[in-house]
N, C-alpha and C positions, 0 to 999 in steps of 0.2 A: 504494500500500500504506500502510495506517496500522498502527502497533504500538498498542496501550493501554500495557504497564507497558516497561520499559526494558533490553534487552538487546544482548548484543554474542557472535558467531561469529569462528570462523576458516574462509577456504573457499578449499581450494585447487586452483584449475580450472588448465585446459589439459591436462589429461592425456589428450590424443590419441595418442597413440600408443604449480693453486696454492688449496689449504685455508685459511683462517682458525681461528689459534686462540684457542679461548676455551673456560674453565673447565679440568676434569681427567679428563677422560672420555673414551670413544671418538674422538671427533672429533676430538680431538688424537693421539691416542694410536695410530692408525687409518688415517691419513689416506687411503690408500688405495684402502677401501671404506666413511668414511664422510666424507661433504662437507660443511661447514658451509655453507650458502646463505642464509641470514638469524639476525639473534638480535636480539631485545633482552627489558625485564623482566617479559615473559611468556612467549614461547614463542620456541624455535629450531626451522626447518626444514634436515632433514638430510638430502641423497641418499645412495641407500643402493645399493651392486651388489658383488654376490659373485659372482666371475669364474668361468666353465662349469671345468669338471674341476678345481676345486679348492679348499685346506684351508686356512683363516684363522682365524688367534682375534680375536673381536670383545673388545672389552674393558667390553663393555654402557654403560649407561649409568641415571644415579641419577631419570632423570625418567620420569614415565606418558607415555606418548604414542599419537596417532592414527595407526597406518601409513595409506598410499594408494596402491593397487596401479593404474596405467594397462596392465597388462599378464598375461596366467597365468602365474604365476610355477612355476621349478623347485622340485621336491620338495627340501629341504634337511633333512639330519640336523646336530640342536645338541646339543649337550653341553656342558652348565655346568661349569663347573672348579671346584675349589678344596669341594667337597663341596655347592655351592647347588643351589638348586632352580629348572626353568623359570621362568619368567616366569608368569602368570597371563594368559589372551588370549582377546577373545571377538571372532570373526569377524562378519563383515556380508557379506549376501549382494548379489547384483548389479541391477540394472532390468531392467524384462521385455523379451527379444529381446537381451541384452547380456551381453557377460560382464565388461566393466569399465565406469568402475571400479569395483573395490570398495575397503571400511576395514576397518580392524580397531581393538582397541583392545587396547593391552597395558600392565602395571603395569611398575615398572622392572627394566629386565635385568639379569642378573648377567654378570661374565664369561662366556665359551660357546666354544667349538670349530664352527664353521661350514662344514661339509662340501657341497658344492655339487658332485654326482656326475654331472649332466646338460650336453648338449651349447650350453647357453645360458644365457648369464649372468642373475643374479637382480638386479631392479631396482626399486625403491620409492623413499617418501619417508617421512618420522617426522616430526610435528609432536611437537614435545616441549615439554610443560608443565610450564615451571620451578617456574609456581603454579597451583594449580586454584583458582579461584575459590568455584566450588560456591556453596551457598546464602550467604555472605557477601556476594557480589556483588549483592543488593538491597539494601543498607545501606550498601556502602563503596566504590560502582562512581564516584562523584564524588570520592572520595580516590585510587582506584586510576588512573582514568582522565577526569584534569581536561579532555579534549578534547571527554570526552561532553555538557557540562554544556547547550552550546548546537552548533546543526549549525552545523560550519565545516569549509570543504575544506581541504587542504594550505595551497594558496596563501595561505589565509589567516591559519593559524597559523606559518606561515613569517615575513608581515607582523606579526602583534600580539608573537609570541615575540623575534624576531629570532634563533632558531637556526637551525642548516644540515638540522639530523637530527634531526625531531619523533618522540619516542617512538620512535628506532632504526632509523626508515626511511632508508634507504642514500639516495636521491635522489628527486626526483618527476620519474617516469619513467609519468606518465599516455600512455596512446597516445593521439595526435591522431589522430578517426574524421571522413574526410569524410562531407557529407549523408547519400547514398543510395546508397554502393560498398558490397556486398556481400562483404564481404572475409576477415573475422577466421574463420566456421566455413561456408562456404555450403552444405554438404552437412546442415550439423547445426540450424544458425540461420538461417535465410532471413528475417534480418529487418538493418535497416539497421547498419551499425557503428558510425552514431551512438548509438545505444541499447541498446549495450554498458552495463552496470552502472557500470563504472567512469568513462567519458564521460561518463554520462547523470545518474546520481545519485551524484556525490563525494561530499558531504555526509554519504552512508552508507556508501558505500563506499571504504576507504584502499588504495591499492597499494601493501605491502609490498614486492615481487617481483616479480620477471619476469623470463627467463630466456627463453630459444626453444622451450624445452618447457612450461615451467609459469608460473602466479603466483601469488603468496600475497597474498589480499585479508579485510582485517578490515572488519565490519558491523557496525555497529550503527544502533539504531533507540532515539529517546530516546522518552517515555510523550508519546502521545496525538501522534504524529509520523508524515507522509505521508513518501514518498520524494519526489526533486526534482522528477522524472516518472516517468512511464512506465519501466521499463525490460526486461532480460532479461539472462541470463548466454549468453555466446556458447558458454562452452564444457564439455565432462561436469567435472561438479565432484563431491570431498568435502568435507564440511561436518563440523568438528571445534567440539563444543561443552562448557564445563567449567562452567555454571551452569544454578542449577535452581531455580524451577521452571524451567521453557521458556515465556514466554509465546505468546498467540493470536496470528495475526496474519489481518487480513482481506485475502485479495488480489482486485484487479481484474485477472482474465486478460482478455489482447489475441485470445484463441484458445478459446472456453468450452467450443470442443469435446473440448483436447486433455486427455486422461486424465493425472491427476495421481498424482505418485509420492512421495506425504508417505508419510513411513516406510518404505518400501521398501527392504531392502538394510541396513537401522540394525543399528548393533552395539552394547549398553551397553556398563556400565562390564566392565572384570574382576573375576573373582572377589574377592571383598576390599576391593572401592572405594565398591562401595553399600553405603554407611555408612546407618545410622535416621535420623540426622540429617543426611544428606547432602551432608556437608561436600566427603566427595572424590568426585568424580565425572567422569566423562569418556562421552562421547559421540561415535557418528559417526555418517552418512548418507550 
């Protein structure tokens, strides 16, 4: 894959199937039904489960964010407190033959009363964007994010920095993929585990995360830049993206048969976010 101009995603795959706290919000405030799982100065990933037959006040939270459903979730009645008004929230629909997963995108929540009246508890995840980037991010993505300037994998900003935790990442916890075991999705990826995205092309791809259920992995592709190799994502992923424009990207599929599902499923921003100038903006896929 080669990009021409220079961007960067959040994508958070694997969705098959004691909190930290930080700031003043939900996730403290919550703990819960809301889990802090990653943070640093862009975006925090939050699990989210509102327990079957019963009533929580969420205490919302001040950021936009990309929900990511691995599951159908229970009908839930919310009620804002304190006289505010819902959230603004524009759903995505799912891939064909599939019902997950899917995103959504919603503006920031107010307090709310979380009624969960059904016999199975409700389960997501929030990426939540401290900053949206939006169109500034062609101009200031070398001040925002000095990693981008040249491809360097972990190991090697580990080497030139001498920090522990580049840009927030908890540890480098890359999975070591033998040759040719078929391991990580066989049902879904029949292709080797070496050629896993994160294995295969570090350079573009960071692991954030990981967990037994999920991982949060950030992309980027700098202007006029191949990936390492070849690769593929093992696993159904959302893709959470806060800059615009979007550039092209030209891929070389391993498979030119298989139907492709560019836009399928996308949700824009919320009501209120598609600014003229497009400053705030928020995407999923």
């Amino acid at each position: 894959m080669i990009m021409k101009p220079i961007f960067s995603l959040i994508l958070l795959a694997g969705l098959v199937g004691g909190c930290v706290s930080f700031g003043d919000n939900s996730v403290r405030a919550e703990a819960d039904h809301n889990t802090l799982l990653y943070e640093d100065g862009h975006v925090r990933l939050v699990e989210v489960t509102y327990p079957p037959k019963n009533q929580v006040v969420d205490q919302g939270s001040p950021y936009p964010a990309v929900l990511a459903f691995s599951a159908v979730q229970p009908r839930l009645t919310e009620t804002p407190l304190n006289g505010s008004r819902p959230a603004a929230r524009t759903e995505g629909g799912a891939l064909p033959n599939a019902d997950n997963p899917r995103c959504a995108t919603v503006a920031p929540e107010p307090p709310r009363r979380v009624e969960n009246n059904e016999g199975v508890p409700a389960h997501f995840y929030r990426i939540e964007y401290k900053r949206l980037d939006g169109a500034g991010f062609a101009t200031q993505w070398a001040t925002l994010y000095p990693f981008m300037k040249r491809p360097m994998t972990l190991r090697e900003w580990f080497k030139i920095s001498g920090e522990k935790k580049p840009f927030g990442q908890a540890a480098d916890t890359q999975p070591k993929h033998s040759g040719d075991s078929r391991t990580l999705n066989p049902t879904g990826y029949p292709y080797p585990d070496s050629s896993d995205a994160v294995a295969a092309a570090p350079g573009q791809h960071w692991l954030r995360f990981e967990n037994q259920n999920v991982r949060l992995l950030e992309v980027t592709y700098r202007p006029g830049e191949y990936s390492d190799v070849m690769h593929g994502h093992a696993y159904p992923s959302v893709i959470a993206l806060d800059n615009l424009p979007i550039p092209k990207a030209e891929d070389e599929k391993l498979d030119p048969k298989r139907a492709s599902t560019e836009g399928i499923g996308q949700a824009g921003p919320p009501a209120g976010m598609n600014s003229r100038n497009r400053e705030a903006i928020l995407l999923c896929k």
